[in-house]
BAFI-3210 file (N, C-alpha, C; in Angstrom, 3 decimals, decimal comma, padded with zeros to 6 digits):
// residues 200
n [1|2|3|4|5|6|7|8|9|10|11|12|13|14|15|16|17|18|19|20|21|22|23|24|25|26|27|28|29|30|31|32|33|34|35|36|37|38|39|40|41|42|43|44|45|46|47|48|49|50|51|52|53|54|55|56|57|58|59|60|61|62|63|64|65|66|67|68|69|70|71|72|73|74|75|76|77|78|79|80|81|82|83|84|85|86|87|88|89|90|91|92|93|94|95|96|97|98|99|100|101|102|103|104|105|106|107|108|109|110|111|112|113|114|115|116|117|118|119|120|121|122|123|124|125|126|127|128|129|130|131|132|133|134|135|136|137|138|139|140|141|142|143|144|145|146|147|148|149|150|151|152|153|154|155|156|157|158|159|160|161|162|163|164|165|166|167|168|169|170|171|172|173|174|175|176|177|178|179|180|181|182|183|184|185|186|187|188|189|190|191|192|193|194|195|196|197|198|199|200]
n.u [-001,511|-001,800|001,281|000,511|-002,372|-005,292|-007,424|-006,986|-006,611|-008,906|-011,099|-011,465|-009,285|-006,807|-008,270|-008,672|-005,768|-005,364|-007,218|-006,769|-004,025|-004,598|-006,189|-004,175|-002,826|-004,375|-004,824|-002,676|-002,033|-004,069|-004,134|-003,477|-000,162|001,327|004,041|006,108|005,263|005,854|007,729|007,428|006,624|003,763|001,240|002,027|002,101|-000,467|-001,560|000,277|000,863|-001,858|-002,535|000,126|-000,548|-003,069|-001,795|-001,294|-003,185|-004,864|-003,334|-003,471|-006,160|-006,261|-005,298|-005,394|-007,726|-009,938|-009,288|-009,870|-012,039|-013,026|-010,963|-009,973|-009,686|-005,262|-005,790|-003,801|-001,030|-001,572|-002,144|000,462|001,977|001,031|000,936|003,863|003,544|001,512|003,327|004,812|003,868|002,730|005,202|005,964|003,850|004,054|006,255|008,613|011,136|012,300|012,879|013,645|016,721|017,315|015,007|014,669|016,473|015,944|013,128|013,269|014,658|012,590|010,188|011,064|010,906|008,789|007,603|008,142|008,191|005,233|004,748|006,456|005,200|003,100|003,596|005,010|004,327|004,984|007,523|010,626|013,785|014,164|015,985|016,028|013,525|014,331|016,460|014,708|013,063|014,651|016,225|014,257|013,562|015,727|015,599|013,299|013,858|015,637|014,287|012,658|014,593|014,850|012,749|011,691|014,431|013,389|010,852|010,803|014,127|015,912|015,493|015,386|016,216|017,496|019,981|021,995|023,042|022,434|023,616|025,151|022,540|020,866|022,745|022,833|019,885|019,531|020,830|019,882|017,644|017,706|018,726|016,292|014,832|016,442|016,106|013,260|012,995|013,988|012,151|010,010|010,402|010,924|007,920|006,546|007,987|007,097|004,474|004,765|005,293|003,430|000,567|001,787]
n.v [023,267|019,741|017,540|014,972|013,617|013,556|011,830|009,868|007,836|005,040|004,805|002,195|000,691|001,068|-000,094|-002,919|-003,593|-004,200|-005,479|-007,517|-008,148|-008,672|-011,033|-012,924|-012,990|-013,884|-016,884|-017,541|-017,593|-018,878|-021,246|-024,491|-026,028|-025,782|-025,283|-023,514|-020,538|-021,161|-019,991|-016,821|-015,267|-014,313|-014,075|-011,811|-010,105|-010,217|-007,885|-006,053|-005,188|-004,417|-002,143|-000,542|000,145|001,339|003,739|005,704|006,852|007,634|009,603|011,649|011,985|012,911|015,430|016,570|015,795|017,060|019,693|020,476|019,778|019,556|018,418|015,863|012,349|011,473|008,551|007,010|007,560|006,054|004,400|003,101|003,124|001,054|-000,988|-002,346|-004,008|-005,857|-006,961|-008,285|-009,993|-012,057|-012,418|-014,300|-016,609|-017,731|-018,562|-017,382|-016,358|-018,480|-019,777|-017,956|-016,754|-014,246|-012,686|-011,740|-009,269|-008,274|-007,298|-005,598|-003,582|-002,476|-002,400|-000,325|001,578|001,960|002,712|004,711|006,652|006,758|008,338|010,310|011,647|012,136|014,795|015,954|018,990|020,338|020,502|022,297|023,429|021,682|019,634|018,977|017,808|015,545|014,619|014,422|012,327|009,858|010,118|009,353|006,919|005,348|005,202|004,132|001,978|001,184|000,675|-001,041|-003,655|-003,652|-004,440|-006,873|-008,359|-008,668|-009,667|-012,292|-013,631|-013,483|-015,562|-017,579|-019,939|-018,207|-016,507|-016,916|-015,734|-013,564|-010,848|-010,390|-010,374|-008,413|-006,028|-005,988|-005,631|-002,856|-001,188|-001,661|-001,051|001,660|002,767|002,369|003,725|006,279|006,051|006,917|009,216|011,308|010,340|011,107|013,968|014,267|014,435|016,259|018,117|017,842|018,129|020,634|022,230|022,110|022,919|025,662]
n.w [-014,544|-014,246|-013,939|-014,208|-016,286|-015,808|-016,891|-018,101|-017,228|-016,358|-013,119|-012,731|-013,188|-011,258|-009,380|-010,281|-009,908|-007,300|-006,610|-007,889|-006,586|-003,642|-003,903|-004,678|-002,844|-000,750|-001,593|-001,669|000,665|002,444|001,252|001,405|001,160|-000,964|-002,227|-002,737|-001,604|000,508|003,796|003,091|004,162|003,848|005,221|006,200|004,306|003,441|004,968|004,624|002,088|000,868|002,226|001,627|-000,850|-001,153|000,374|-000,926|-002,436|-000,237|000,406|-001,145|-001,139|001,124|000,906|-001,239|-002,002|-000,409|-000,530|-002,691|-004,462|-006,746|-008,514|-010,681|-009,068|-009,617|-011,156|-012,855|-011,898|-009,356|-010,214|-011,433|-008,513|-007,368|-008,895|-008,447|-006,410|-007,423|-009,116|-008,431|-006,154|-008,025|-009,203|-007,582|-007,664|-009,542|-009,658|-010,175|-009,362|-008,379|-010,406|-012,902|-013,711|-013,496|-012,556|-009,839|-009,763|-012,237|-011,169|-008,951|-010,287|-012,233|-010,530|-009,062|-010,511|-011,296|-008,837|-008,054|-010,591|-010,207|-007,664|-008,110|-010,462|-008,570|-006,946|-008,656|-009,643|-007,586|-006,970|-007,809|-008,529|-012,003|-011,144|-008,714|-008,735|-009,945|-008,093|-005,646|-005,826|-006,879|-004,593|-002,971|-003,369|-003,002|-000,438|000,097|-000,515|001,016|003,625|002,263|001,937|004,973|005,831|004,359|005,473|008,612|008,017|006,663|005,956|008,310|010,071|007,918|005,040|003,343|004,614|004,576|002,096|001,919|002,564|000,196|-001,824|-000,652|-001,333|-003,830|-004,627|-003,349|-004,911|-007,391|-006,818|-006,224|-009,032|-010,669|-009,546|-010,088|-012,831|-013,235|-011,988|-014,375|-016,153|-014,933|-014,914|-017,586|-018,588|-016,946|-018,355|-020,867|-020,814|-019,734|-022,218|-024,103|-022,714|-023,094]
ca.u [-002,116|-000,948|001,928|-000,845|-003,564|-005,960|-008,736|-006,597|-006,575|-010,643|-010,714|-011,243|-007,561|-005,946|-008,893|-008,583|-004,331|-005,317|-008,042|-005,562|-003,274|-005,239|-006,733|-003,451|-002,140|-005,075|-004,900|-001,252|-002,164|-005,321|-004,159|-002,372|000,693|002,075|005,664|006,816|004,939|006,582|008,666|007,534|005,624|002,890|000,794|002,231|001,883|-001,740|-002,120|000,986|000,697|-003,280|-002,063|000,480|-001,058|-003,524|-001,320|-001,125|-004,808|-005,815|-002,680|-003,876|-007,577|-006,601|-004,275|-005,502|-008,966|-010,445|-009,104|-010,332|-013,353|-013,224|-010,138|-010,490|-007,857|-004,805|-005,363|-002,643|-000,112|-002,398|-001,712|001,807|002,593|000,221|001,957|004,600|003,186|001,028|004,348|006,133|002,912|002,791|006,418|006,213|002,647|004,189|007,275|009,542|012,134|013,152|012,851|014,112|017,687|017,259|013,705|014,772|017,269|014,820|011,869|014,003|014,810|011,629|009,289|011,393|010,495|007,354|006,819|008,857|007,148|003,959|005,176|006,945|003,862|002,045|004,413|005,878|004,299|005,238|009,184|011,533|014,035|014,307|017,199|015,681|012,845|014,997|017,562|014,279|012,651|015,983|016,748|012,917|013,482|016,509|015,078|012,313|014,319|016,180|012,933|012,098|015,181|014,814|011,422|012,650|015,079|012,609|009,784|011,662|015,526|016,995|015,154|014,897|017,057|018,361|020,739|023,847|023,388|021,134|024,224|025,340|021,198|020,474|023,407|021,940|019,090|019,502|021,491|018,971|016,195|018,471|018,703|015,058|014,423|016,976|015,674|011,967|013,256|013,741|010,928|009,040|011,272|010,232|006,847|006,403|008,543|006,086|002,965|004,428|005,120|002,095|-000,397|002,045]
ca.v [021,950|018,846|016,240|013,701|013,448|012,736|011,238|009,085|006,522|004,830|004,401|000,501|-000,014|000,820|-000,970|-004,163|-004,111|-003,898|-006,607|-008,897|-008,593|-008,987|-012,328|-013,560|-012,763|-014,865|-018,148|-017,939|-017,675|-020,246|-022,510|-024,780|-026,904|-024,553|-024,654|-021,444|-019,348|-020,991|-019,156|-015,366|-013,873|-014,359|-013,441|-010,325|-009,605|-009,912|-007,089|-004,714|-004,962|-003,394|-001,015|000,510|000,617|002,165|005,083|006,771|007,812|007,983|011,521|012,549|012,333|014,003|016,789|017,378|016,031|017,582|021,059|020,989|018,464|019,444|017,704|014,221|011,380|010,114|006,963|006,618|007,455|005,616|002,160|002,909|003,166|000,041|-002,461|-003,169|-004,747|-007,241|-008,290|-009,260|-011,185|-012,510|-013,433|-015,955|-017,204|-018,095|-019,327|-016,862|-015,955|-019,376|-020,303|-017,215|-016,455|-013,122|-012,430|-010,919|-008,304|-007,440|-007,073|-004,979|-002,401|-002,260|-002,202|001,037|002,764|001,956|002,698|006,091|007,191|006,984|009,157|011,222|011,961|012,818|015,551|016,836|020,097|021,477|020,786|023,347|023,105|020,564|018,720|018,484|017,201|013,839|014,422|013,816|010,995|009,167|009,731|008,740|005,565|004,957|005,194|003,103|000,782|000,431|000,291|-002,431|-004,532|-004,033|-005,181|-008,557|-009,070|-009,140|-011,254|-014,275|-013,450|-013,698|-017,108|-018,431|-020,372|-017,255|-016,116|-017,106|-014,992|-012,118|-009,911|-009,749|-010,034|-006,725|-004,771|-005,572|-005,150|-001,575|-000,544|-001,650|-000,296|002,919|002,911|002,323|005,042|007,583|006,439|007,668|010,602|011,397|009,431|011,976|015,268|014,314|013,479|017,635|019,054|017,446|018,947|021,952|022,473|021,648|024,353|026,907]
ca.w [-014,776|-013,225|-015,108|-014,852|-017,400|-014,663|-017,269|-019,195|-017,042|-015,106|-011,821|-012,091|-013,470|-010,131|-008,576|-010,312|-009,462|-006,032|-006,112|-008,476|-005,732|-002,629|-004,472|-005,191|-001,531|-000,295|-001,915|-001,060|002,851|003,097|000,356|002,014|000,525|-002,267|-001,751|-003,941|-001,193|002,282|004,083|002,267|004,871|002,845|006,561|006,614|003,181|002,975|005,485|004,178|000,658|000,596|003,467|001,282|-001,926|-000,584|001,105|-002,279|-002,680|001,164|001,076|-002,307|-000,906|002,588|001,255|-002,387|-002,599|000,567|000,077|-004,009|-004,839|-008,623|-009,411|-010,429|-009,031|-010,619|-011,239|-013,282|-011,052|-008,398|-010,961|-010,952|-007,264|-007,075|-009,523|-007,796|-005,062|-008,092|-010,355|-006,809|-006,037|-009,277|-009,752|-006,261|-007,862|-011,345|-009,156|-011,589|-008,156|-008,565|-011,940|-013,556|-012,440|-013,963|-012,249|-008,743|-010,136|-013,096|-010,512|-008,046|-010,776|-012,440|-009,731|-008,915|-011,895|-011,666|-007,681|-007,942|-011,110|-009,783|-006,994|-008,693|-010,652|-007,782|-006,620|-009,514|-009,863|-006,672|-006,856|-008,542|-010,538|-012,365|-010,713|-007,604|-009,073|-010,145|-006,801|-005,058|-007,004|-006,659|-003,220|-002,152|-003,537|-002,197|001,226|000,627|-000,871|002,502|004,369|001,924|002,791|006,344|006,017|003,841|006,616|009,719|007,956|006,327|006,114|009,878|010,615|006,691|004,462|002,542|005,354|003,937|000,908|002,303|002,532|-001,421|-002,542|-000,633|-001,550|-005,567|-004,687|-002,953|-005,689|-008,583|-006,252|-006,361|-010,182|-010,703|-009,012|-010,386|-014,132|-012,762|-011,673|-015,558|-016,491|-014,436|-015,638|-019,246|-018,720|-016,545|-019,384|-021,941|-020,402|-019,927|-023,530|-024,087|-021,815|-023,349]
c.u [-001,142|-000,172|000,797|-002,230|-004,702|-007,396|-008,331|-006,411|-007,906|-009,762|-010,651|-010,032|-007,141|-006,976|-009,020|-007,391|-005,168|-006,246|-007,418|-004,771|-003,186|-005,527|-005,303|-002,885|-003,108|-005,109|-003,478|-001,122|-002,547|-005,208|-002,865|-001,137|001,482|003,535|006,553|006,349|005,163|007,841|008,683|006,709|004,299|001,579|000,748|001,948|000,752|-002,079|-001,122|000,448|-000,777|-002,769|-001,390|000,308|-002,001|-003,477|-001,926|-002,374|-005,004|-004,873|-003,261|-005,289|-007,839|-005,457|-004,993|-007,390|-010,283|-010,571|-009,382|-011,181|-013,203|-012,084|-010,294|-009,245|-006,824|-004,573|-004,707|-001,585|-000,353|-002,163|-000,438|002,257|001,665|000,781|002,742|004,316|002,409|002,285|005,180|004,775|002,685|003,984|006,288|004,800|002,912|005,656|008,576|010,838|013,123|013,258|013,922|015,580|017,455|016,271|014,020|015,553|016,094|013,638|012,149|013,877|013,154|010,293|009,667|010,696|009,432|006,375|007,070|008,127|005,800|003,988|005,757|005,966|003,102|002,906|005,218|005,764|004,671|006,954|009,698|012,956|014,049|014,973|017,150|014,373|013,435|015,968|015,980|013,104|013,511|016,258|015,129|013,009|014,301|015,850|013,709|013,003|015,297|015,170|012,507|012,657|015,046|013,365|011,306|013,171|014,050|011,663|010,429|013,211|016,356|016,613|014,960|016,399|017,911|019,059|021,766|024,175|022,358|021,898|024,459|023,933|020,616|021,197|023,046|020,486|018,533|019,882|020,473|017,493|016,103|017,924|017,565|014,333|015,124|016,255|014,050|012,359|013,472|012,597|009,768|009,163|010,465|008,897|006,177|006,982|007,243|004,487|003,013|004,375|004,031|000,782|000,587|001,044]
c.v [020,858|017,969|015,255|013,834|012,585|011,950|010,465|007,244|005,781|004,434|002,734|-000,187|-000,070|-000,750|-002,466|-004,801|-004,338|-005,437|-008,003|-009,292|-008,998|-010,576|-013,127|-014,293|-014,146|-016,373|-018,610|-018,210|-018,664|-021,167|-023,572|-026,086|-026,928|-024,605|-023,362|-020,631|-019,702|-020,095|-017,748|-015,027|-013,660|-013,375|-011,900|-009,643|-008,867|-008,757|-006,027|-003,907|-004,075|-001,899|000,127|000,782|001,622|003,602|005,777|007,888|008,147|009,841|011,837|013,239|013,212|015,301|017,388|017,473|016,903|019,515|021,472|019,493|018,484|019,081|016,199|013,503|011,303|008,983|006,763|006,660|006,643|004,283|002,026|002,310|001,807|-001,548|-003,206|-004,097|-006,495|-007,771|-009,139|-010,337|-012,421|-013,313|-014,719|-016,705|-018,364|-019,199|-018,795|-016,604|-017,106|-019,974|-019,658|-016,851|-014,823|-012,092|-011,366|-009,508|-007,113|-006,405|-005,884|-003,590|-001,891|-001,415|-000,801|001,936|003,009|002,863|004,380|006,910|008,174|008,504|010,168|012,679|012,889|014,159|016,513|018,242|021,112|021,293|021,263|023,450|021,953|019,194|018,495|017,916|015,765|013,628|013,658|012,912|009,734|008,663|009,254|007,621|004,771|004,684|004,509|001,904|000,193|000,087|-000,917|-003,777|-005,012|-004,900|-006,849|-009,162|-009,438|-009,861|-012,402|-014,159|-013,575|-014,591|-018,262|-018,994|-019,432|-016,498|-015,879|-016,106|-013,656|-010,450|-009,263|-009,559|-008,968|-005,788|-004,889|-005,326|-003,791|-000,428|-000,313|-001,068|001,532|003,757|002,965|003,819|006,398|007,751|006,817|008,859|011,712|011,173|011,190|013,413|015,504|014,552|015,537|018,087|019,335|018,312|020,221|022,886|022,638|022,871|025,787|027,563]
c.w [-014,332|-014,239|-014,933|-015,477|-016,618|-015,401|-018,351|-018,886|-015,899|-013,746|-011,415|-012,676|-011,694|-008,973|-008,448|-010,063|-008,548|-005,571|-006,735|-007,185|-004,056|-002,969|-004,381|-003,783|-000,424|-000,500|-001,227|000,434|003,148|002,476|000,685|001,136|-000,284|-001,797|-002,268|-002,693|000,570|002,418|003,156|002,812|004,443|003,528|006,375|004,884|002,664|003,956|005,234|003,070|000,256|001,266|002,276|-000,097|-002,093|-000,116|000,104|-002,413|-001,138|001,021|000,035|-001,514|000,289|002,405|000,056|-002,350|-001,887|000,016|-002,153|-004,796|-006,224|-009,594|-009,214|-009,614|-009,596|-010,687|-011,815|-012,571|-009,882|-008,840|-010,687|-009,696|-007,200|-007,831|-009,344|-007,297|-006,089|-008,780|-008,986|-006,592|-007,232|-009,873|-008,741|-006,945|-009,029|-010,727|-009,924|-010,536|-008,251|-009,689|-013,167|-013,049|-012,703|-013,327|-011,021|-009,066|-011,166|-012,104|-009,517|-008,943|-011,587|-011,936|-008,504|-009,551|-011,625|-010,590|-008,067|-009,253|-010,655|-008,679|-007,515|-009,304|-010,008|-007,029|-007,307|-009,750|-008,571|-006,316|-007,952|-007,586|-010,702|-011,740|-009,357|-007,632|-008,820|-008,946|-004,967|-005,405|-006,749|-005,190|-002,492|-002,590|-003,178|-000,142|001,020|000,127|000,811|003,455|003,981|002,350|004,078|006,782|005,805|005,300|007,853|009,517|007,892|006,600|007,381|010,042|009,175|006,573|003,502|003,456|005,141|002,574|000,784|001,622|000,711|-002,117|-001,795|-000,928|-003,202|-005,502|-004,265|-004,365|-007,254|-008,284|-006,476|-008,086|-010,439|-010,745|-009,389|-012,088|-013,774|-012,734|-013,040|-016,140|-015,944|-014,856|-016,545|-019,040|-018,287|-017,990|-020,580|-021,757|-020,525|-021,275|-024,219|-023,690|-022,118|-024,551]
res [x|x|x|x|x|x|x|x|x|x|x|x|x|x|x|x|x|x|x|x|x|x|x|x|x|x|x|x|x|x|x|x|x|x|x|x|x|x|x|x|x|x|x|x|x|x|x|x|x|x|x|x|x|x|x|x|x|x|x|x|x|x|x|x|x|x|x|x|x|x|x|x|x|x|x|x|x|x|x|x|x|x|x|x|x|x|x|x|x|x|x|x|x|x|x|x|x|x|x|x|x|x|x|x|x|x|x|x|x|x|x|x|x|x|x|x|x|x|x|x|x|x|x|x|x|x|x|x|x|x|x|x|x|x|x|x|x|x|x|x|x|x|x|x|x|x|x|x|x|x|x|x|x|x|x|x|x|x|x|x|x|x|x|x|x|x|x|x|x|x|x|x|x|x|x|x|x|x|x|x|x|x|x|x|x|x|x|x|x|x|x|x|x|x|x|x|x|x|x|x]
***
């Protein structure tokens, strides 16, 4: 049986992140005059951010759901990997990036947990032992966390006003993207252990 409790969570949770954060992404594009949301790619946002929320279910649906119809989704792990993408929309909406000094660091490690979780989740029953369970949990988030930077850098960061201080706010933010992602990797451990206890 799978670590996710695939009927604990409806299918219109993930659906309403997804449409929160599409909505949000939009006003921020066509609404013109907002200063919290110049210079953040906002453009590119509205056509990533669905894209890769999205991924999650399109491999579930072309590796798992294809080749066994009678298991449901997880949308829970499907909200997870999906949240991210609304508290980052959400913090530039609320204006918390610049308001909060605390906000970018928090959001960095968090929105680890949360992404890597989810993932985690979806993968957990087919890695053995344990410790490569959380070695790759950890290290997948590390590597999207550098993907994420590099991504930062080529929308706004090489032609913006955060240039001068790019260098020390991606090496905390790699590192708390890091961490994020290694406490998931537990997060996810526990969570298999728990089940399996459980179906014994």
């Amino acid at each position: 049986m799978s670590v996710v409790n695939r009927r604990s969570c409806p299918f219109w949770v993930p659906a309403a992140v997804l449409v929160s954060t599409v909505a949000q992404l939009a006003i921020a594009e066509w609404w013109p005059g907002i200063e919290r949301f110049a210079d953040k790619a906002f453009g590119a946002r509205l056509v990533a951010y669905p894209l890769m929320m999205l991924l999650a279910p399109a491999i579930w649906w072309l590796v798992v759901g294809r080749r066994d119809g009678d298991t449901p989704p997880p949308y829970g792990a499907f909200t997870l990997v999906m949240l991210p993408f609304l508290i980052d929309v959400t913090g530039n909406s609320l204006d918390l990036y610049d308001t909060v000094v605390w906000w970018d660091d928090f959001n960095h490690w968090i929105n680890w947990l949360l992404l890597l979780t989810g993932i985690g989740l979806l993968v957990a029953d087919e890695v053995r032992p344990d410790w490569a369970l959380v070695v790759l949990v950890a290290g997948l988030g590390a590597v999207l966390a550098i993907g994420w930077e590099l991504g930062e850098w080529w929308t706004f960061i090489r032609h913006g006003t955060e240039l001068d201080t790019a260098y020390e706010d991606t090496l905390g933010d790699l590192s708390l993207g890091t961490l994020g992602a290694l406490c998931a990797g537990f997060v996810v451990l526990r969570a298999r252990r728990r089940r399996e206890s459980v179906d014994r």
